[in-house]
N, C-alpha and C positions, 0 to 999 in steps of 0.2 A: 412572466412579469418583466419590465422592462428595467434594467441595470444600468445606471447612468456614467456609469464611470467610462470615461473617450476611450476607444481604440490611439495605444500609442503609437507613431511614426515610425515606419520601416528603421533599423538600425543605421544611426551613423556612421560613414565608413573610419577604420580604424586611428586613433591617432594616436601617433609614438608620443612616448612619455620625454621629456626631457631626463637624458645620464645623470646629470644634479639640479632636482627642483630648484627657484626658487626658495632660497631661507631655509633648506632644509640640503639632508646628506648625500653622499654619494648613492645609489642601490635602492634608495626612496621609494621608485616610482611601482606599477604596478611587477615589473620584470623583476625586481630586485625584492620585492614579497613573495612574488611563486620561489624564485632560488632560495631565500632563506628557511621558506614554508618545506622545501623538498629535502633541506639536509639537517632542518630541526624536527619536523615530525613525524610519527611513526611509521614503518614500513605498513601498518596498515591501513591509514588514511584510504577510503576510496571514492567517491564522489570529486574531491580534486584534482584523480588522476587525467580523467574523462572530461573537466570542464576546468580548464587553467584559464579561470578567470579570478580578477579581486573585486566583489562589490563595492560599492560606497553606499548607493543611495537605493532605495526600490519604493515602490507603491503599485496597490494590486498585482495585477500580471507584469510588470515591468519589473526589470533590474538595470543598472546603470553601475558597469564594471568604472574600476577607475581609469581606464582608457578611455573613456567617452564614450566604449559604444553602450547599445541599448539591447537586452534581452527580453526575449514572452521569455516567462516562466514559467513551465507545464510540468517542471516537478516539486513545486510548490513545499518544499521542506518537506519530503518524502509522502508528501499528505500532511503536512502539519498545517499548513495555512488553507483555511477553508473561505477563508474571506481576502485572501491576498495577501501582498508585502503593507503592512503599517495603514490597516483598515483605519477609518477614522473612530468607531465605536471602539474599536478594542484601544486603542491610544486613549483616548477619552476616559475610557475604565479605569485607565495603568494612571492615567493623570489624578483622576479623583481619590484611591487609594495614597498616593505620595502626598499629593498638597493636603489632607486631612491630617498626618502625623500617627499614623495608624502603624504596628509594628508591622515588620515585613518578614517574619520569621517567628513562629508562635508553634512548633512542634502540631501536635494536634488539638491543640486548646481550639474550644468554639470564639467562631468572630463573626462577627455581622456579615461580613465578607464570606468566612466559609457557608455560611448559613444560607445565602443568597445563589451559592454556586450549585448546592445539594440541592435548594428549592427549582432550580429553572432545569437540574438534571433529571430530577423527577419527572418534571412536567412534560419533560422529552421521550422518558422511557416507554415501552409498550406497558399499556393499562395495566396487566393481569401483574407485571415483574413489580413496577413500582409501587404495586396495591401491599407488596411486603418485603418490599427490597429494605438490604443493607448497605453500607457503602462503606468501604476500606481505601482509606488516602497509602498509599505505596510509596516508593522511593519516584524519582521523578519522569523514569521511562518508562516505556508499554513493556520492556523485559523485566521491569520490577514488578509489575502487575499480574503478567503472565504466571512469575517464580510464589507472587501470593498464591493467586488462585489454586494453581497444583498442591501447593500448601493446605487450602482449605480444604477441597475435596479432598485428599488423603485423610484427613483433620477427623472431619466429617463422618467419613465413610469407615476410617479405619483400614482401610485397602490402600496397596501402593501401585500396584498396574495402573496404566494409563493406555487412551485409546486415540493412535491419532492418524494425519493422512498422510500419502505421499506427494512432493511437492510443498508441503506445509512450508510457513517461518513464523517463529514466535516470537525471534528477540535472541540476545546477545548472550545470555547467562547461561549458566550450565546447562537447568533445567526447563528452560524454553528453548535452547537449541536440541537439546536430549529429543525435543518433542516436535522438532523440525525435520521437514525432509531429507536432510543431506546427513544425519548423523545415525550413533550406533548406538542404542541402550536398553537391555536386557528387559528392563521394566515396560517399554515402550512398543505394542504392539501398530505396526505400521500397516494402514487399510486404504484401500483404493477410492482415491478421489476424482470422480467421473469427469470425464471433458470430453468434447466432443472432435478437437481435431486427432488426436492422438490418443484418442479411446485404449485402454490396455484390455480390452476384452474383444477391439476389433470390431466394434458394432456403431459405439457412436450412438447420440441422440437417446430416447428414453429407453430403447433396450439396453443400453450401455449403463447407464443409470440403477436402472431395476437390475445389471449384476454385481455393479459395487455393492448397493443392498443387499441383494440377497449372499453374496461372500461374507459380510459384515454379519448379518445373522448366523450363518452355518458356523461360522469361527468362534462365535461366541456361545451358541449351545454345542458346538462339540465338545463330551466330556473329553477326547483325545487330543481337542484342538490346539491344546498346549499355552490358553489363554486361559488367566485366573480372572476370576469375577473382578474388572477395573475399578479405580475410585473416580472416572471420569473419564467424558471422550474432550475432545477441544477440538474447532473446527473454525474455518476463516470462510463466512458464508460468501466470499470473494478472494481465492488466492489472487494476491498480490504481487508478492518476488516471483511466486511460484509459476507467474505470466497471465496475469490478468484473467484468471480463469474464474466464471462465475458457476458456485453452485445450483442443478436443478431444482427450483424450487419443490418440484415433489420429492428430491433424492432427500432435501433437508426436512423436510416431513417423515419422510422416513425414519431419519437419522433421532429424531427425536421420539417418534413411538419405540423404535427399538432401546433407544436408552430411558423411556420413562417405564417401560412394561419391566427393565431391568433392573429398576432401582441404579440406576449409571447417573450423576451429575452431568449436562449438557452444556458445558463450558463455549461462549460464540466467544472467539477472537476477532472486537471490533475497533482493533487499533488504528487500523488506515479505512475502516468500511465505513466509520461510524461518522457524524456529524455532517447526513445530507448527502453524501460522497455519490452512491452508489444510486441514488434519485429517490430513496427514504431515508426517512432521519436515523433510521438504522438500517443495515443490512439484513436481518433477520427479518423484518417484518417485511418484505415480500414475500415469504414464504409462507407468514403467519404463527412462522414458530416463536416459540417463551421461551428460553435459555435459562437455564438454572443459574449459570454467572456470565457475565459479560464483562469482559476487560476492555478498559477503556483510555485513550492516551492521544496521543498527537495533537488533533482538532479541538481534542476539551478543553488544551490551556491556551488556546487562542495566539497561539505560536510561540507562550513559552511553556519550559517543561512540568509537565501533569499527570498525572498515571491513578487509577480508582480500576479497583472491583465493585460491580455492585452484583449482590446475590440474593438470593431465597432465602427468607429469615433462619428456616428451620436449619441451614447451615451453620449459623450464629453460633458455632461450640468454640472459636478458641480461646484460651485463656491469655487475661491483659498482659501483653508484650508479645504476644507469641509471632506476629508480625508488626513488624516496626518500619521506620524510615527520617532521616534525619532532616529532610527538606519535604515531607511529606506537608505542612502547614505552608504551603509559597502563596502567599499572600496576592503577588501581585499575577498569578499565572490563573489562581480563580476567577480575579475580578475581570483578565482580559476572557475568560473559559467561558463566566456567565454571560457578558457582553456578550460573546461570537456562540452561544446556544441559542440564545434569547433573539438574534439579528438574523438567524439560519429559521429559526423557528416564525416570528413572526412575518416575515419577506418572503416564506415557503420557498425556500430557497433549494430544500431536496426536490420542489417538483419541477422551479428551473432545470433541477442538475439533469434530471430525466429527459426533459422538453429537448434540452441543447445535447445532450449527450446521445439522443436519438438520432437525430439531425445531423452531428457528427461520425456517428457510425454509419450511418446511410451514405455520405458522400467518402468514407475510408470504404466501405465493400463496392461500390463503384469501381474507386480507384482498384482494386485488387484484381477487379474483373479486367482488368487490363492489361495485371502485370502479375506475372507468374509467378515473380521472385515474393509475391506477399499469399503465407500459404492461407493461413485467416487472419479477419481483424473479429474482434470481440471485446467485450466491455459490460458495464453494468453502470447507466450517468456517466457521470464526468471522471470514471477510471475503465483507460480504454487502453489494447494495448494491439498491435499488427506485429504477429510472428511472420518474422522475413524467413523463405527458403529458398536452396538451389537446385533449380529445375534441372540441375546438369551434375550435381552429385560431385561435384569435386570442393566447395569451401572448407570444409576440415577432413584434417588429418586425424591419424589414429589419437595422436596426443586430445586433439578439441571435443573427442566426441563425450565427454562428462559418463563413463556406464556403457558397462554392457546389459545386454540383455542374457537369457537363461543360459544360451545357445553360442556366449559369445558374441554375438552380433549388434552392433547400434543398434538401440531404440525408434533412435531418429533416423534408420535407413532398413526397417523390416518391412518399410510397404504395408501394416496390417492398419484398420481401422480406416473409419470414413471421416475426409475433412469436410472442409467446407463443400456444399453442393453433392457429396458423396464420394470428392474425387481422394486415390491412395496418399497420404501425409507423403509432403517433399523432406528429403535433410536440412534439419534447422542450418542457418548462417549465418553462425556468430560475428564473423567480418563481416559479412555486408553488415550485418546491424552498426558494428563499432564504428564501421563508414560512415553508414546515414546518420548517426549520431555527432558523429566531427563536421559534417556537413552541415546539418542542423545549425549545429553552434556558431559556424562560419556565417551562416543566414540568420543570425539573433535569435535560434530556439532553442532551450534547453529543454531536451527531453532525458530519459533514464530508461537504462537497459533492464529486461530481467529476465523470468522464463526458463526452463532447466537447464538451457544452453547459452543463457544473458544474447538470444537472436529474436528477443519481442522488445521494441519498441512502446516506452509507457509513456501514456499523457494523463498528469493527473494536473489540468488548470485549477484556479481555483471558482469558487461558487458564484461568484461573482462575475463570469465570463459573461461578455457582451457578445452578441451576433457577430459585429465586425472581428471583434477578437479570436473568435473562433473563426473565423473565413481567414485569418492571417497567418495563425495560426495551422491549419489544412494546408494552406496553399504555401510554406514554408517548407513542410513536412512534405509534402508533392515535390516541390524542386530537390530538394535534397536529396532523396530518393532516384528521381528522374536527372540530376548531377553524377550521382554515382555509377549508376547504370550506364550512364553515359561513356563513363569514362572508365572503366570497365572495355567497353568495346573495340574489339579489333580498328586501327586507325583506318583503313580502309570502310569499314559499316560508319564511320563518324563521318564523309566526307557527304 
């Protein structure tokens, strides 16, 4: 379908801020916010680090630092904006809640408002879930939701094991990171999540597939295997941080016979997959699978913060208070959440996301076939990501390579497993990425790094990308790239 919103204008070039605005202080301008932002907030800030810009203004794919220039935005609030910067529905929502006089803060008391957000979530969900779903309002991030649900299923089940993948991210809090890739927790059995460039069984493609399965089976009927009967698996049917890596859809058919023949709760983490992203309205249903609970956050509250489990009734055991949240009632993040469900849903805006998101991958695996340094592109719609590598083995040092492997050895330089085409995985490169990323920026693109070794490049525009926006968009991403390389080169190869 066709998206009306104009392709914006190449970026402005830069303009210095005046040392003391007009009418206003010394340190004002945009310079004198990044200084103050670096030595007032936390050593852990990190998306400012990467993109030292100060917005003012934005709409859809645009942003408009306050130097004048103009940015695409392809990381769209990490996935939060599904419809863009200050969609005209979701404003319009946010408008009609405030000028009615309606409270903006009601715990979890029913309001018209909540009523209207639960009805159009519904309407959204895959038939068989919503024919007996629940829904649990959380605290206001996807890590509030995440730390419900492990709640419920424990709840539930009565079991404390959990089953999750490597590569995973769940979120911030103890217990979504406990259950993420990068951490250490007893309870937490860690199982292999298939991909194809960097296959850990060396195979690649659906043989690689069918032996995460079939490991994931043996480990759990070994009485030796040192895993107790879990209260749940959780799985992101699109890793995201983890480098855009999309699950096989028969691997996640799998994943759900073995946890239903199990009695295992089948938790989908649909915090950045969900609302259209992925070219359905959920990520799970390409596969066709039902998820026992689905956590849900970003894209629901239409770019403000929102967080819901919804479950299998028969989960329905905890007793009143047992999860809480004190902004779980935000009044105004439903009305924009139903707005940007209801405007994805009736505009089929998930099968844009698919249409353009094709289309974009097609003209990124081109571009790769040319350049060595891009080991794959891959994606699932409009979340797509090009792991950069170096074909010459020297970008990191012992400190960058994140892991060894059994043997000692980088992951990312054992040569096993088939990439793209068949050909042996190059060493991720995490600088070239950090490069084409600052390059990006310099050319009006905000992209986001991720991937085990932050050396994949993500683009997550929002749903609303026009054709031209996306040819701008590409062809940004191409210079940048083809900038760095450049410059990169012996001075002699430049001449």
């Amino acid at each position: 379908m066709a998206v009306t919103e104009p392709a914006p204008p190449h970026p402005a070039p830069p303009v210095a801020p005046p040392s003391t605005p007009p009418g206003g202080r010394a340190g004002a301008g945009p310079e004198g916010i990044l200084r103050r932002q670096s030595l007032r907030e936390s050593a852990a800030r990190t998306y400012a680090r990467s993109l030292p810009i100060v917005p003012v203004r934005a709409r859809g794919l645009t942003i408009e630092g306050a130097d004048g220039r103009r940015y695409l935005d392809c990381l769209s609030g990490a996935g939060t904006l599904a419809l863009g910067h200050n969609h005209p529905v979701v404003l319009e929502a946010i408008r009609r809640v405030l000028d009615s006089g309606a409270p903006l803060h009601v715990l979890d008391l029913a309001t018209p408002v909540k009523d209207a957000f639960v009805t159009e979530l519904f309407a959204t969900l895959p038939p068989a879930l919503a024919a007996r779903a629940r829904v649990q309002f959380c605290g206001p991030a996807g890590t509030d939701a995440v730390e419900a649900a492990l709640k419920l299923v424990r709840t539930a089940t009565g079991r404390d094991g959990l089953l999750a993948f490597t590569g995973a991210y769940h979120g911030m809090t103890e217990g979504a990171l406990a259950a993420s890739g990068g951490a250490r927790d007893v309870r937490v059995t860690r199982l292999p999540y298939p991909q194809e460039y960097r296959c850990p069984f060396g195979t690649g493609g659906e043989a690689g597939a069918e032996l995460a399965a079939r490991w994931t089976e043996s480990l759990l009927d070994d009485p030796k295997g040192g895993v107790p009967h879990p209260a749940g698996m959780i799985v992101e049917p699109v890793q995201g941080e983890g480098g855009v890596i999309p699950a096989p859809d028969a691997w996640m058919r799998r994943m759900r016979e073995i946890t239903e023949t199990r009695s295992i709760p089948l938790i989908a983490d649909e915090v950045q997959t969900g609302v259209g992203r992925t070219g359905a309205f959920w990520a799970v249903e390409h596969s066709g699978v039902v998820p026992d609970v689905m956590v849900l956050s970003k894209a629901i509250g239409g770019s403000l913060p929102l967080a819901v489990v919804v479950y299998r009734d028969d989960l329905d055991v905890w007793e009143p208070g047992a999860h809480a949240g004190t902004f779980r009632g935000n009044q105004l993040a439903m009305a924009a959440g139903a707005a940007t469900l209801a405007h994805v849903r009736r505009n089929r805006l998930a099968e844009r996301a698919a249409e353009l998101g094709d289309h974009m991958l097609r003209r990124l695996r081109a571009l790769a076939a040319g350049h060595p340094q891009i080991g794959e592109v891959r994606g699932r719609g409009l979340m797509i990501g090009v792991e950069l590598v170096d074909p010459d083995g020297a970008d990191r040092d012992d400190a960058d390579r994140g892991g060894a492997g059994p043997d000692g050895a980088d992951p990312g330089r054992l040569g096993v497993g088939r990439g793209q085409g068949g050909a042996v995985p190059l060493p991720a490169a995490p600088r070239l990425a950090a490069a084409v990323q600052r390059a990006c920026l310099e050319r009006g693109l905000i992209v986001e790094l991720g991937g085990r070794h932050s050396s994949v490049v993500r683009l997550l525009p929002p749903l609303t990308l026009t054709d031209d926006q996306a040819t701008a968009v590409l062809d940004r991403l191409t210079d940048a790239l083809d900038g760095v390389l450049r410059a990169q080169l012996p001075e002699a190869a430049r001449r």
